[in-house]
Biopython code that builds the backbone (N, CA, C, O; Angstrom):
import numpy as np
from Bio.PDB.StructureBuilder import StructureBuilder

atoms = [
    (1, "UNK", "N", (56.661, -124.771, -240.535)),
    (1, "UNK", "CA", (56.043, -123.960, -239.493)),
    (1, "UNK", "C", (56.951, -122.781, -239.173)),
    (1, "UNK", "O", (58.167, -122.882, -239.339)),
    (2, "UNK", "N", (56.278, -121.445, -238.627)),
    (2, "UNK", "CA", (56.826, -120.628, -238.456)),
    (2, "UNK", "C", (56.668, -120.314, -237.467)),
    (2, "UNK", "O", (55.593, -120.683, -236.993)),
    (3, "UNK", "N", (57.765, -119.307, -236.368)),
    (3, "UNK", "CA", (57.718, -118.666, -234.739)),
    (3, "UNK", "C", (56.850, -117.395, -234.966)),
    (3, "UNK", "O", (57.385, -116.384, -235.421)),
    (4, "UNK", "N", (55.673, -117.417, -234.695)),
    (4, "UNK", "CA", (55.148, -116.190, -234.495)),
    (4, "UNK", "C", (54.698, -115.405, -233.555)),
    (4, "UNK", "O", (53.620, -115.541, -232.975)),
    (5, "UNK", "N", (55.412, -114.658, -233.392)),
    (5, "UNK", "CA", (54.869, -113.724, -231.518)),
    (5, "UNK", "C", (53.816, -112.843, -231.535)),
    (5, "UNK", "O", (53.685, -111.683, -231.925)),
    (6, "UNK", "N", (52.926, -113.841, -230.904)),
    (6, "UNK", "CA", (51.445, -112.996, -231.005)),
    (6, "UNK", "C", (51.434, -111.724, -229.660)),
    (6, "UNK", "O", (51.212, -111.849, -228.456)),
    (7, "UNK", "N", (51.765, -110.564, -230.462)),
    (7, "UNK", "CA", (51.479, -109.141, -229.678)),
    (7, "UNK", "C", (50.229, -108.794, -229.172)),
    (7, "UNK", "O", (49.262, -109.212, -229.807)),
    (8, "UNK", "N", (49.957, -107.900, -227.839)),
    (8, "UNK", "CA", (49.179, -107.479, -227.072)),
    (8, "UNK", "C", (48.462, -106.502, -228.394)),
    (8, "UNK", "O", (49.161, -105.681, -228.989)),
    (9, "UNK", "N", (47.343, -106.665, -228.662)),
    (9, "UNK", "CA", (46.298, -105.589, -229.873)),
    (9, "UNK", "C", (45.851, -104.762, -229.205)),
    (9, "UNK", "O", (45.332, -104.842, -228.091)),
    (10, "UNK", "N", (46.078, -103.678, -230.034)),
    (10, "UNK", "CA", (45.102, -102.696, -229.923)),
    (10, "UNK", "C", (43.863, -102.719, -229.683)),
    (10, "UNK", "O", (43.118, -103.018, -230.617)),
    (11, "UNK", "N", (43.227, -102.375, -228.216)),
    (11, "UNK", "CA", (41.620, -103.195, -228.549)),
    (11, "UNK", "C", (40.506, -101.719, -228.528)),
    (11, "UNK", "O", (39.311, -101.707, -228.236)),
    (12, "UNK", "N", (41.426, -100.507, -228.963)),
    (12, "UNK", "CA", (40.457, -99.182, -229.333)),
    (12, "UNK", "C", (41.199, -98.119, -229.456)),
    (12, "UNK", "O", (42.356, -98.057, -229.038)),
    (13, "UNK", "N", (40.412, -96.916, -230.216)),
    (13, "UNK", "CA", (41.341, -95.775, -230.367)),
    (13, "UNK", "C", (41.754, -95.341, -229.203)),
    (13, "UNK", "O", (40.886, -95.104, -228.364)),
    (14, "UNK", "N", (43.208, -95.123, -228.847)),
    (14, "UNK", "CA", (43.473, -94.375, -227.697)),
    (14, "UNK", "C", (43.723, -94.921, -226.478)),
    (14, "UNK", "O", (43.976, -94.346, -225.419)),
    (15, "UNK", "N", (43.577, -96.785, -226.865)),
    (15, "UNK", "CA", (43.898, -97.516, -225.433)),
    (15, "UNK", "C", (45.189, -97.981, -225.645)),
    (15, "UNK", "O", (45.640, -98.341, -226.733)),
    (16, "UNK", "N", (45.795, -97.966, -224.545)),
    (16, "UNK", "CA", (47.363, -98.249, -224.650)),
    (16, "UNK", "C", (47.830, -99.386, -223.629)),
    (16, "UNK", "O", (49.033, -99.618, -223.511)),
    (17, "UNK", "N", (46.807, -100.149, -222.836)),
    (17, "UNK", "CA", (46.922, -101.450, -222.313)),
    (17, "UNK", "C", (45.830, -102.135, -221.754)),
    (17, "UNK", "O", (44.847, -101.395, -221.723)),
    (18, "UNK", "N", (45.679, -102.909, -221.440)),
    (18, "UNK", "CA", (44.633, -104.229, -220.829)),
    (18, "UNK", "C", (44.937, -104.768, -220.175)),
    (18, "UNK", "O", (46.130, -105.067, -220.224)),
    (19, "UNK", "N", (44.101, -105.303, -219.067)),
    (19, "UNK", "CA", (44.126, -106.277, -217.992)),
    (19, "UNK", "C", (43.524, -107.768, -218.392)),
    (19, "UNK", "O", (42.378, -108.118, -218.676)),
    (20, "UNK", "N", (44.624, -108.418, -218.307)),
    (20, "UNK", "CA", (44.093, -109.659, -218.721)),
    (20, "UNK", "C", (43.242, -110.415, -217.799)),
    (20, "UNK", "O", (43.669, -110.851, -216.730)),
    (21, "UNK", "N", (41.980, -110.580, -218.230)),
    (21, "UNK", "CA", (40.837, -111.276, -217.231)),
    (21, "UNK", "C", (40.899, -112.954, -217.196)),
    (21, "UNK", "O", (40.561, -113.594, -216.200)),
    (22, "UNK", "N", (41.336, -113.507, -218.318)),
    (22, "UNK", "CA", (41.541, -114.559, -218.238)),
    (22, "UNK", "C", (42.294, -115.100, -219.596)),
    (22, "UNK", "O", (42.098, -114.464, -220.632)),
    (23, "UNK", "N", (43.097, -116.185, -219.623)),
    (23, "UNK", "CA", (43.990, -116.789, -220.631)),
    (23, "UNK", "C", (43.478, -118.283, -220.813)),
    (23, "UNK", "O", (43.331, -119.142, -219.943)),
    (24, "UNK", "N", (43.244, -118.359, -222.214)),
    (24, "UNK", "CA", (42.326, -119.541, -222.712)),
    (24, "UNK", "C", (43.510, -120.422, -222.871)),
    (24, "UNK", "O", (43.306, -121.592, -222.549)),
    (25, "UNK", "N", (44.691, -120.133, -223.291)),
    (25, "UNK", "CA", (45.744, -120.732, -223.815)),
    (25, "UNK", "C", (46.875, -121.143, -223.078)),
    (25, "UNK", "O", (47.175, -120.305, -222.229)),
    (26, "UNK", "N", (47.879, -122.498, -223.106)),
    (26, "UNK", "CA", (48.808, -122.600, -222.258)),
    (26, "UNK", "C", (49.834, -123.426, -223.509)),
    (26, "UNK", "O", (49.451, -123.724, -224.640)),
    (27, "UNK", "N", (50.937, -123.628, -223.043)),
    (27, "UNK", "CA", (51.661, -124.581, -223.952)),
    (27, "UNK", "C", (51.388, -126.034, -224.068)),
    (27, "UNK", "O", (51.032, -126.882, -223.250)),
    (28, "UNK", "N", (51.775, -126.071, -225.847)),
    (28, "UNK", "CA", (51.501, -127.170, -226.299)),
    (28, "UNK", "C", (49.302, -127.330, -226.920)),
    (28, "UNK", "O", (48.598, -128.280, -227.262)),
    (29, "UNK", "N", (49.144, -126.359, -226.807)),
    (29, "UNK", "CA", (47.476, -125.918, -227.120)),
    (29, "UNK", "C", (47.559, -125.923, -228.404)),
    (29, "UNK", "O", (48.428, -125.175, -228.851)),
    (30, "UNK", "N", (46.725, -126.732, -229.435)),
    (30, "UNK", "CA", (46.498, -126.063, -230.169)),
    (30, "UNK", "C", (45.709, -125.144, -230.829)),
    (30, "UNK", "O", (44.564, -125.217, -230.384)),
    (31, "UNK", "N", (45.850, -124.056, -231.958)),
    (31, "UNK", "CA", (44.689, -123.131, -231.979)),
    (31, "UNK", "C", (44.608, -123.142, -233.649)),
    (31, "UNK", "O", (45.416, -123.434, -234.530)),
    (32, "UNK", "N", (43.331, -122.713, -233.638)),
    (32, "UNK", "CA", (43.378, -122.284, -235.016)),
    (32, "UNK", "C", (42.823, -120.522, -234.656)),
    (32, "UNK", "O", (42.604, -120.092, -233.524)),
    (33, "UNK", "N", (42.688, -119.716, -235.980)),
    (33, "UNK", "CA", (42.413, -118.545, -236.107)),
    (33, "UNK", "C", (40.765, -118.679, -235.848)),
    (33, "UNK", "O", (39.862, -119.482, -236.085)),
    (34, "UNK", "N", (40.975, -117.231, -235.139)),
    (34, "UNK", "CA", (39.531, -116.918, -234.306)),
    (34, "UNK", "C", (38.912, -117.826, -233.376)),
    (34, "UNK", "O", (37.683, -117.901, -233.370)),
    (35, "UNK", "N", (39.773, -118.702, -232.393)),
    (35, "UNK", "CA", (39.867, -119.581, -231.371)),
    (35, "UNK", "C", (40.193, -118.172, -230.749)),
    (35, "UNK", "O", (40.850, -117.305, -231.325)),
    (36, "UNK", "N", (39.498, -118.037, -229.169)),
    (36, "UNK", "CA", (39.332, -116.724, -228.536)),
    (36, "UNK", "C", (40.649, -117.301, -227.127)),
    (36, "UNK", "O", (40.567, -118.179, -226.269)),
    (37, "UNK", "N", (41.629, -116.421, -227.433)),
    (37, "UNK", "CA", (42.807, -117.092, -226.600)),
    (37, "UNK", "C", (43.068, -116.065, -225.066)),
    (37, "UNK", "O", (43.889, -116.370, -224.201)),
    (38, "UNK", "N", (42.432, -115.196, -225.028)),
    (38, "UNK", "CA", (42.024, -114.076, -223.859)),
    (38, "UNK", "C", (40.767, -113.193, -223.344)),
    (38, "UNK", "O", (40.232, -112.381, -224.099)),
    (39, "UNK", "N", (40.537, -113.302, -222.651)),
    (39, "UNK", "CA", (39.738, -112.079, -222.334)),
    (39, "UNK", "C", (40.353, -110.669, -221.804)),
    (39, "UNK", "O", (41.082, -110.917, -220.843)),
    (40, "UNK", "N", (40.327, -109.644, -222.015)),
    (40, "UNK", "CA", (41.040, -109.126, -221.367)),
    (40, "UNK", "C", (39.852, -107.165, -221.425)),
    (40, "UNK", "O", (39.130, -106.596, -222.243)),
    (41, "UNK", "N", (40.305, -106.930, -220.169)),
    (41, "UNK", "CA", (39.250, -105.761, -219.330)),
    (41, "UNK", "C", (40.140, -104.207, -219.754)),
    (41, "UNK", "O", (41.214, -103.741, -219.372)),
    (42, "UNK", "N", (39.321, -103.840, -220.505)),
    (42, "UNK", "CA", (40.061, -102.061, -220.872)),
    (42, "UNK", "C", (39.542, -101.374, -220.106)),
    (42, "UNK", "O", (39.077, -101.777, -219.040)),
    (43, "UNK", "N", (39.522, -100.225, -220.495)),
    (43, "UNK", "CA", (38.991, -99.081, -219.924)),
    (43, "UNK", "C", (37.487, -98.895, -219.996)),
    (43, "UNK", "O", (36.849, -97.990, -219.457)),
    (44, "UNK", "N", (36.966, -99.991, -220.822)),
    (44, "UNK", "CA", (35.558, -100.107, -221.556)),
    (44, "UNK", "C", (34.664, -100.645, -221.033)),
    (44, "UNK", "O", (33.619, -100.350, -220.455)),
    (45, "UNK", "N", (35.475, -101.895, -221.445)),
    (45, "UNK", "CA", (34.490, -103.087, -221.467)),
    (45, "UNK", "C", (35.490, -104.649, -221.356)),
    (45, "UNK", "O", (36.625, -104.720, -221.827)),
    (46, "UNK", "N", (34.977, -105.500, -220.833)),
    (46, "UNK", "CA", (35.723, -107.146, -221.211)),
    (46, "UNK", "C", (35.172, -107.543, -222.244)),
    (46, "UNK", "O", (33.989, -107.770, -222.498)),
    (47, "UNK", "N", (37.053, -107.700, -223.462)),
    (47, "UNK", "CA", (36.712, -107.955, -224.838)),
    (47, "UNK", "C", (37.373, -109.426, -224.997)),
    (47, "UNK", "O", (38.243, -109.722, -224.179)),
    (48, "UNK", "N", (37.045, -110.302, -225.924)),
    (48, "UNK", "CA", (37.344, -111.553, -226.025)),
    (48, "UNK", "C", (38.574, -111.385, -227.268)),
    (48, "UNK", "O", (38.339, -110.644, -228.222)),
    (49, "UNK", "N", (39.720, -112.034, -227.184)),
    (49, "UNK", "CA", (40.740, -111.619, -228.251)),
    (49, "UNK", "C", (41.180, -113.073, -229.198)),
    (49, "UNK", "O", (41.948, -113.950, -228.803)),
    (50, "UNK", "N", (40.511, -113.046, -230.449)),
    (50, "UNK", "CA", (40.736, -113.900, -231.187)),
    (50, "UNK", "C", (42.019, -114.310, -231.175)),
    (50, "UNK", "O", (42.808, -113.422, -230.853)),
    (51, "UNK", "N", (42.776, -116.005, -231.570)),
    (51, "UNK", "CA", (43.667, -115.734, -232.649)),
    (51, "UNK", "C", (44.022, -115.503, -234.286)),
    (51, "UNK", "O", (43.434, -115.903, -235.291)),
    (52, "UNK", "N", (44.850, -114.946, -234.170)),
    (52, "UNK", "CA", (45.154, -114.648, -236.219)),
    (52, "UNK", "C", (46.019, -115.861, -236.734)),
    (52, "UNK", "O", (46.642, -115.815, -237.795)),
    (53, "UNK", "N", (46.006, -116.858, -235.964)),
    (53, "UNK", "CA", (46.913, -118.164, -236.749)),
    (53, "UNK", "C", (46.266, -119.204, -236.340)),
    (53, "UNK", "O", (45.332, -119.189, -235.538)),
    (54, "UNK", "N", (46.807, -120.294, -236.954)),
    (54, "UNK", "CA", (46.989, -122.177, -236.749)),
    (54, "UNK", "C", (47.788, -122.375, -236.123)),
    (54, "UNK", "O", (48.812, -121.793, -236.479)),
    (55, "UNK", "N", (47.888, -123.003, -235.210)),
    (55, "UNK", "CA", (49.086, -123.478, -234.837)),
    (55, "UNK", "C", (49.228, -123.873, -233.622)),
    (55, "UNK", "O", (48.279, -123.572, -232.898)),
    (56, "UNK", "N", (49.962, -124.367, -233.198)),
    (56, "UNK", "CA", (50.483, -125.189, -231.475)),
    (56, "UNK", "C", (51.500, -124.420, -230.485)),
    (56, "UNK", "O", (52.681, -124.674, -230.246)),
    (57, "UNK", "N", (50.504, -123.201, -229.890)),
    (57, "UNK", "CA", (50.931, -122.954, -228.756)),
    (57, "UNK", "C", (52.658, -123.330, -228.104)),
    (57, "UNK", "O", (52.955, -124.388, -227.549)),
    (58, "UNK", "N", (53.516, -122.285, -228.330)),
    (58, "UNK", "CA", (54.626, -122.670, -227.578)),
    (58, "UNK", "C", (55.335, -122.124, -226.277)),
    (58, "UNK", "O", (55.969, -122.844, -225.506)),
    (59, "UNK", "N", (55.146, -120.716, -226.122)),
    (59, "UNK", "CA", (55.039, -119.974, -225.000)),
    (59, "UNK", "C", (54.071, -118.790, -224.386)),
    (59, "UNK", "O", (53.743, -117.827, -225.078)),
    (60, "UNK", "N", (53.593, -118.973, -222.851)),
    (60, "UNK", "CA", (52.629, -118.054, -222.888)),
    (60, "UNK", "C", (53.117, -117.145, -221.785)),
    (60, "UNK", "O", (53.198, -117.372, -220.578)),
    (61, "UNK", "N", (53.466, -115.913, -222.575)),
    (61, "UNK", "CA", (54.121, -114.768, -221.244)),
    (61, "UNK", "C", (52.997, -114.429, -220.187)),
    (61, "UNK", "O", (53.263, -114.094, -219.033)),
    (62, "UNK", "N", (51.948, -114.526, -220.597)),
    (62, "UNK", "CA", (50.921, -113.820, -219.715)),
    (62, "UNK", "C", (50.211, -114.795, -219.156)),
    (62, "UNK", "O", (50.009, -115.883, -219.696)),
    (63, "UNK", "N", (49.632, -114.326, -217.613)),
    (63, "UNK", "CA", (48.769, -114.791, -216.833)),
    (63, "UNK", "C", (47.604, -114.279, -216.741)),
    (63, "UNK", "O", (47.363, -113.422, -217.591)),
    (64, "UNK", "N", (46.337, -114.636, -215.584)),
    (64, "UNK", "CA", (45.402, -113.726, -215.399)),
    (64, "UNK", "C", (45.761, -112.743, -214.240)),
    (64, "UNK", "O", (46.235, -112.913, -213.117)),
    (65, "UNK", "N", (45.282, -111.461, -215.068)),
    (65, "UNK", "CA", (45.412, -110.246, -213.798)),
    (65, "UNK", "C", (46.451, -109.184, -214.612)),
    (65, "UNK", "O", (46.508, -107.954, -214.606)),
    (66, "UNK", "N", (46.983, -109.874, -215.082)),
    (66, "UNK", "CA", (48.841, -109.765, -215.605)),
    (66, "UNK", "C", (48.011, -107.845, -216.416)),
    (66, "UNK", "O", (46.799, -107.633, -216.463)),
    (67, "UNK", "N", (48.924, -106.989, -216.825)),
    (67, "UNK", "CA", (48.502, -105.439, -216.928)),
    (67, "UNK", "C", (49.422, -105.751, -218.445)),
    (67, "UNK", "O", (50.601, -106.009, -218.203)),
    (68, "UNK", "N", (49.039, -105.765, -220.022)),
    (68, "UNK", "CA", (50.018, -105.709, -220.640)),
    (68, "UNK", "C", (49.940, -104.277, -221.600)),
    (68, "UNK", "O", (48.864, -103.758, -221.895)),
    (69, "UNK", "N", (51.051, -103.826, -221.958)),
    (69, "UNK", "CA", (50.569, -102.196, -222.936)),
    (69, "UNK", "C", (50.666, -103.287, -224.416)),
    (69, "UNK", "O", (51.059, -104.452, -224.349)),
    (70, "UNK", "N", (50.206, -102.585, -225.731)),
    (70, "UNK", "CA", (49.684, -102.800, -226.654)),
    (70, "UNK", "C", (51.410, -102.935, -227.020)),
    (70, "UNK", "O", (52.296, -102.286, -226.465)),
    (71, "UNK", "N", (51.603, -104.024, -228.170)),
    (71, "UNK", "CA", (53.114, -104.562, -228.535)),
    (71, "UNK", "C", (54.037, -105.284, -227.922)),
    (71, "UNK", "O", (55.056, -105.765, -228.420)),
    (72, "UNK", "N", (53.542, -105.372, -226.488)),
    (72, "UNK", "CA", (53.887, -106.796, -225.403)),
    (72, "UNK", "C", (53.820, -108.187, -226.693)),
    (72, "UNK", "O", (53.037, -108.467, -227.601)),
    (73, "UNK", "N", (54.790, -108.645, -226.284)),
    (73, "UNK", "CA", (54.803, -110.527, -226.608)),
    (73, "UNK", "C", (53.818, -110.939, -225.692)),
    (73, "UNK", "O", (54.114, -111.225, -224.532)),
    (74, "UNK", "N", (52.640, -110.992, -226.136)),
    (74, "UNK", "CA", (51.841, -112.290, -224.909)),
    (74, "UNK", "C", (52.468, -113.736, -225.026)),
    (74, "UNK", "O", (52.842, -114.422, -224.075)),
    (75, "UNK", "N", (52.531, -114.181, -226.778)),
    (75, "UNK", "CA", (52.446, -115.657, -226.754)),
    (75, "UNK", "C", (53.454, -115.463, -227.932)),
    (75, "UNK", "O", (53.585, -114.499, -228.687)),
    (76, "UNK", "N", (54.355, -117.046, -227.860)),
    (76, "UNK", "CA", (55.002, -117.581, -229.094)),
    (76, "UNK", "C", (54.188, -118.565, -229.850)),
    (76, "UNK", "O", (54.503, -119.665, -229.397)),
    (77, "UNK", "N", (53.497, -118.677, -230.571)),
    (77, "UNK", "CA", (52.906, -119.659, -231.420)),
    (77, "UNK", "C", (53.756, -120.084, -232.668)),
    (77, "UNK", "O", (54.400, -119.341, -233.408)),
    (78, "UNK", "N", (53.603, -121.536, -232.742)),
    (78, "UNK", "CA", (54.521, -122.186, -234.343)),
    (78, "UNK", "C", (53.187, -122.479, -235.004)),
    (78, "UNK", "O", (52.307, -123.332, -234.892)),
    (79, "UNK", "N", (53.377, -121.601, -235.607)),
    (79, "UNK", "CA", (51.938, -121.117, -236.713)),
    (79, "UNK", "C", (51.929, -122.135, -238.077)),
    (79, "UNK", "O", (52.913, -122.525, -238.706)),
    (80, "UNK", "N", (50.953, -122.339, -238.247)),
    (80, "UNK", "CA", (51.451, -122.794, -239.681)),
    (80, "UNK", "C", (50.822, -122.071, -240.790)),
    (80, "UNK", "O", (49.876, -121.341, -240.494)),
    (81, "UNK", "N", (51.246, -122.163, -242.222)),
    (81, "UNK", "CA", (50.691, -121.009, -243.793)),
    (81, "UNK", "C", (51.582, -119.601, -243.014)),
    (81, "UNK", "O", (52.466, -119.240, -242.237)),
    (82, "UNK", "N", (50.666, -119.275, -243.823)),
    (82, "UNK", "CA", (51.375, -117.170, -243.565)),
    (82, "UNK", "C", (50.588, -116.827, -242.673)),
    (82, "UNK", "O", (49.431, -117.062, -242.325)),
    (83, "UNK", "N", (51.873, -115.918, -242.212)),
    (83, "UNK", "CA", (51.852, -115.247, -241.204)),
    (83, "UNK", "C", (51.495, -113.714, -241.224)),
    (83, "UNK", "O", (52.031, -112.941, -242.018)),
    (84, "UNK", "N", (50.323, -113.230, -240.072)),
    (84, "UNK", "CA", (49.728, -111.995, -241.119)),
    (84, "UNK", "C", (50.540, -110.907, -240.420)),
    (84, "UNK", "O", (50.887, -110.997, -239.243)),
    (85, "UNK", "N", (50.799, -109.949, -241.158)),
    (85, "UNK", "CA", (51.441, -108.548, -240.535)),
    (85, "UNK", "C", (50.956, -108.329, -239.011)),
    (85, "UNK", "O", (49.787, -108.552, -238.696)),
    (86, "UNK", "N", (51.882, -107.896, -238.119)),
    (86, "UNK", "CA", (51.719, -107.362, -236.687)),
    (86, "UNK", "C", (51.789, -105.680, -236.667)),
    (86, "UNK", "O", (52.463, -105.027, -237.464)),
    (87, "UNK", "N", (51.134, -105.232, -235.827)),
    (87, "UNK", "CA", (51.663, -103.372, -236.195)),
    (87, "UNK", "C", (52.391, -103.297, -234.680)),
    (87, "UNK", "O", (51.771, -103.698, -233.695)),
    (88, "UNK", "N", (53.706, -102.773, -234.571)),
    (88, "UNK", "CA", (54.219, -102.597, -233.032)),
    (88, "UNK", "C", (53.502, -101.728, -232.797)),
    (88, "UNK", "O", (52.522, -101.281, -233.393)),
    (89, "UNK", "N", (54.335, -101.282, -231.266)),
    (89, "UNK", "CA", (53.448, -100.533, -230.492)),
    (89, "UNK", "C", (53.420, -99.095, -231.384)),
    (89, "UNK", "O", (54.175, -98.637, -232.242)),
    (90, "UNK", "N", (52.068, -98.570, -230.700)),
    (90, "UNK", "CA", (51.767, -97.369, -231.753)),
    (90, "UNK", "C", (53.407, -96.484, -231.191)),
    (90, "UNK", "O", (54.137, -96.783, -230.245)),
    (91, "UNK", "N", (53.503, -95.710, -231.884)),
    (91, "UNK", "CA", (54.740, -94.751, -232.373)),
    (91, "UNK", "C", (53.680, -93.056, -232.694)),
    (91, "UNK", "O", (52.527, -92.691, -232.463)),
    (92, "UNK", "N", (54.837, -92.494, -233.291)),
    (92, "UNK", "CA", (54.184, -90.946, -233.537)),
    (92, "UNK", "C", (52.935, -91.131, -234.348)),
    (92, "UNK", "O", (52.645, -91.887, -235.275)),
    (93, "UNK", "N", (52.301, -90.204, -233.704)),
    (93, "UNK", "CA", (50.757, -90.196, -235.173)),
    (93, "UNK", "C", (51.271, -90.901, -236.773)),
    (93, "UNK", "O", (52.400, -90.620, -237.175)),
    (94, "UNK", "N", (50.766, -91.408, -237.241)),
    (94, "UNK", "CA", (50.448, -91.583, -238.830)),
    (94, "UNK", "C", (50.566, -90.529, -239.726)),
    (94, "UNK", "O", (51.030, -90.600, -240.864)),
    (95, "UNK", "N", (49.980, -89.221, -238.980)),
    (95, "UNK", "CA", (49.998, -88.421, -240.099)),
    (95, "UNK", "C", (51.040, -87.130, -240.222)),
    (95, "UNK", "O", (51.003, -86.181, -241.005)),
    (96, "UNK", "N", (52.138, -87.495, -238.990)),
    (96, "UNK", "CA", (53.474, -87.110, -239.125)),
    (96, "UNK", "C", (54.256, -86.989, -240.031)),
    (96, "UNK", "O", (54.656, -85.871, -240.355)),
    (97, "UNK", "N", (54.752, -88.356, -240.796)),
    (97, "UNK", "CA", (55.092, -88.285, -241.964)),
    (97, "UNK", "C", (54.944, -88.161, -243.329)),
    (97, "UNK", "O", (55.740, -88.121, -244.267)),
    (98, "UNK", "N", (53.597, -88.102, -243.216)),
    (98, "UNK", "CA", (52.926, -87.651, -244.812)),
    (98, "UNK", "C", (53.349, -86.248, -245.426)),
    (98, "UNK", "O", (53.702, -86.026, -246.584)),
    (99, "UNK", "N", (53.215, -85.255, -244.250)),
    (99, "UNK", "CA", (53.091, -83.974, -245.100)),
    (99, "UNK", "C", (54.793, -83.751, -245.825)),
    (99, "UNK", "O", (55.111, -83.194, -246.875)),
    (100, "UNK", "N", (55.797, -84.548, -244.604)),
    (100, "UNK", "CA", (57.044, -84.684, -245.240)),
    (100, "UNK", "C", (57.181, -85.021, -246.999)),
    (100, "UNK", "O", (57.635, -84.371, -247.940)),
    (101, "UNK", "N", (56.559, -86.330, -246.877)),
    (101, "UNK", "CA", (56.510, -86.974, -247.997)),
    (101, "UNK", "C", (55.891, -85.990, -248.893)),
    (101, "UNK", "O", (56.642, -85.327, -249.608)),
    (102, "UNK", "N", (55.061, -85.869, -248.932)),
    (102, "UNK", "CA", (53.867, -85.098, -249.486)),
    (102, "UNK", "C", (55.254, -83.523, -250.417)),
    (102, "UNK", "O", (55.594, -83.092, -251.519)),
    (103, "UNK", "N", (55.427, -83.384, -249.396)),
    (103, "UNK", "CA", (56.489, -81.599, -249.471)),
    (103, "UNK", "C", (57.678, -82.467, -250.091)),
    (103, "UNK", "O", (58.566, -81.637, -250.287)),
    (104, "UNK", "N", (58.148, -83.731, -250.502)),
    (104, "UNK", "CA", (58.809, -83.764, -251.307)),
    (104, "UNK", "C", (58.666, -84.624, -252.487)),
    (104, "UNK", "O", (59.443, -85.533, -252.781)),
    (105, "UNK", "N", (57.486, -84.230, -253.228)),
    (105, "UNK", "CA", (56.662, -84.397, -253.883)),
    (105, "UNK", "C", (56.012, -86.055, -253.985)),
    (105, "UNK", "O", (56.615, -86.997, -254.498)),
    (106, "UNK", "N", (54.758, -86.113, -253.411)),
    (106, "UNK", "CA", (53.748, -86.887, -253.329)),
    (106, "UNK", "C", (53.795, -88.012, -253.874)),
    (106, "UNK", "O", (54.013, -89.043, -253.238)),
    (107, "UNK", "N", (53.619, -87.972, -254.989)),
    (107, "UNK", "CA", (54.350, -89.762, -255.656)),
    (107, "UNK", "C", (55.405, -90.247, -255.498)),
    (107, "UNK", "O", (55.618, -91.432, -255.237)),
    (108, "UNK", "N", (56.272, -89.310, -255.648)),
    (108, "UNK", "CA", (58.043, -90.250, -255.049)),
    (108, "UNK", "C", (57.612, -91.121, -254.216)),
    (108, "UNK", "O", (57.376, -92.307, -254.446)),
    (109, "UNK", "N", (57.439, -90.220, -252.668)),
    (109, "UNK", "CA", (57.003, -90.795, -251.823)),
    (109, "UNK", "C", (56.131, -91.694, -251.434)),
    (109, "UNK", "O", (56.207, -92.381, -250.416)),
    (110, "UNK", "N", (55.143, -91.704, -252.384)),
    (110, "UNK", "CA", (54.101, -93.025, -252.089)),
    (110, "UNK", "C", (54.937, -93.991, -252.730)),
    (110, "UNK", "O", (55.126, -95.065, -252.158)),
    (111, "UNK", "N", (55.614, -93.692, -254.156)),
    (111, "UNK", "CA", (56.497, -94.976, -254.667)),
    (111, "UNK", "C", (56.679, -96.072, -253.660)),
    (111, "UNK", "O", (56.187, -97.192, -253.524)),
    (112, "UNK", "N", (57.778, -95.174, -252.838)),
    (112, "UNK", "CA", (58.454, -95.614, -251.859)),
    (112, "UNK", "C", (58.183, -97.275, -250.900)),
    (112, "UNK", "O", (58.968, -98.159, -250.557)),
    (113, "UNK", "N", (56.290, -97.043, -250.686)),
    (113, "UNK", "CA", (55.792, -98.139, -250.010)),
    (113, "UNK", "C", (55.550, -99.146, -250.911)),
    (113, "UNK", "O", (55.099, -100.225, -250.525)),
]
sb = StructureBuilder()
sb.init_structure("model")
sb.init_model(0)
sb.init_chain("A")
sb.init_seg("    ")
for serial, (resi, resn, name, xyz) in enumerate(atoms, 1):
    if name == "N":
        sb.init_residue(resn, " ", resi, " ")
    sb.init_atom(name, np.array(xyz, "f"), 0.0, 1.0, " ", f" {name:<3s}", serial, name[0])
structure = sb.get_structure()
């Protein structure tokens, strides 16, 4: 089994936190993937937030009400199989570093990834 810190998601272009409406999950829970472990209220709408693992619940930072920005630790889960990529919190645009790459010539740079 592995420690996996399930981060606050992105839940739309351009949103940068959520109000958590309610927390399905507490320690010692277990979950599997797409077991709905929050609700939580954007700027939108109240969206239901899957999980992306298996596993048995080990710490839960968040409450209801609780305000988290996108790349918050909500939860520690001991996941079990693989563990899928997390993206931190968003950073500079995406398309910042391309033209770099790009201007020192285009394939090097894609090599690279």
């Amino acid at each position: 089994m592995a420690k996996f810190e399930y981060k606050f998601p992105e839940l739309g272009e351009g949103l940068h936190e959520g109000e958590i409406i309610k927390m399905h999950i507490k320690p010692g829970d277990k979950v599997t993937d797409d077991d709905i472990i929050m609700e939580v209220q954007n700027d939108k709408a109240v969206v239901e937030v899957p999980c992306p693992v298996n596993g048995t619940v080990q710490e839960v930072f968040a409450k209801d009400g609780d305000v988290f920005n996108v790349g918050q630790v909500v939860a520690v889960i001991d996941a079990e199989g693989e563990l899928p990529e997390q993206e931190d919190a968003p950073e500079a645009p995406a398309t910042s570093p391309e033209p770099s790459a790009a201007a020192q010539g285009g394939a090097a740079g894609a090599a690279r990834f």
